[in-house]
N, C-alpha and C positions, 0 to 999 in steps of 0.2 A: 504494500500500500504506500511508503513512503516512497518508493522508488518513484512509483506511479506519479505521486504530486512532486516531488524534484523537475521528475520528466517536463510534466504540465509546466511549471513557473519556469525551464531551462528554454520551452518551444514561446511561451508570453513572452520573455527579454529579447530572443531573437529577432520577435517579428515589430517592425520599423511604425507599425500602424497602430501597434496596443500605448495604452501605459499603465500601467499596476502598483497598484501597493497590496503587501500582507499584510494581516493582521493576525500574531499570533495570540490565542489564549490559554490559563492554563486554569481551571477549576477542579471541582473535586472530581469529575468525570476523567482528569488528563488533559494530555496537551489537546488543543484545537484551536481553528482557527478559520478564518476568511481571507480572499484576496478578489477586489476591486479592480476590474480591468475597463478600461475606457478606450475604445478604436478612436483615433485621432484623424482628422483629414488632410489627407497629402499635401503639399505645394503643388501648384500648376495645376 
């Protein structure tokens, strides 16, 4: 599973169109967390 969301946020920084933040949490369930991606519009 963790590999999994690595992969996700490693293919989000790649791409020139996103912009992201994470938000890590940690309660009594463990870690967790969210991340906020916003596609951007190109120049030209």
């Amino acid at each position: 599973m963790v590999r999994g969301v690595r992969r996700v946020l490693e293919d989000i920084a790649k791409d020139p169109r996103l912009e992201a933040t994470a938000l890590q949490t940690v309660g009594s369930k463990g870690w967790n967390g969210l991340v906020i991606i916003r596609r951007v519009r190109q120049p030209g």
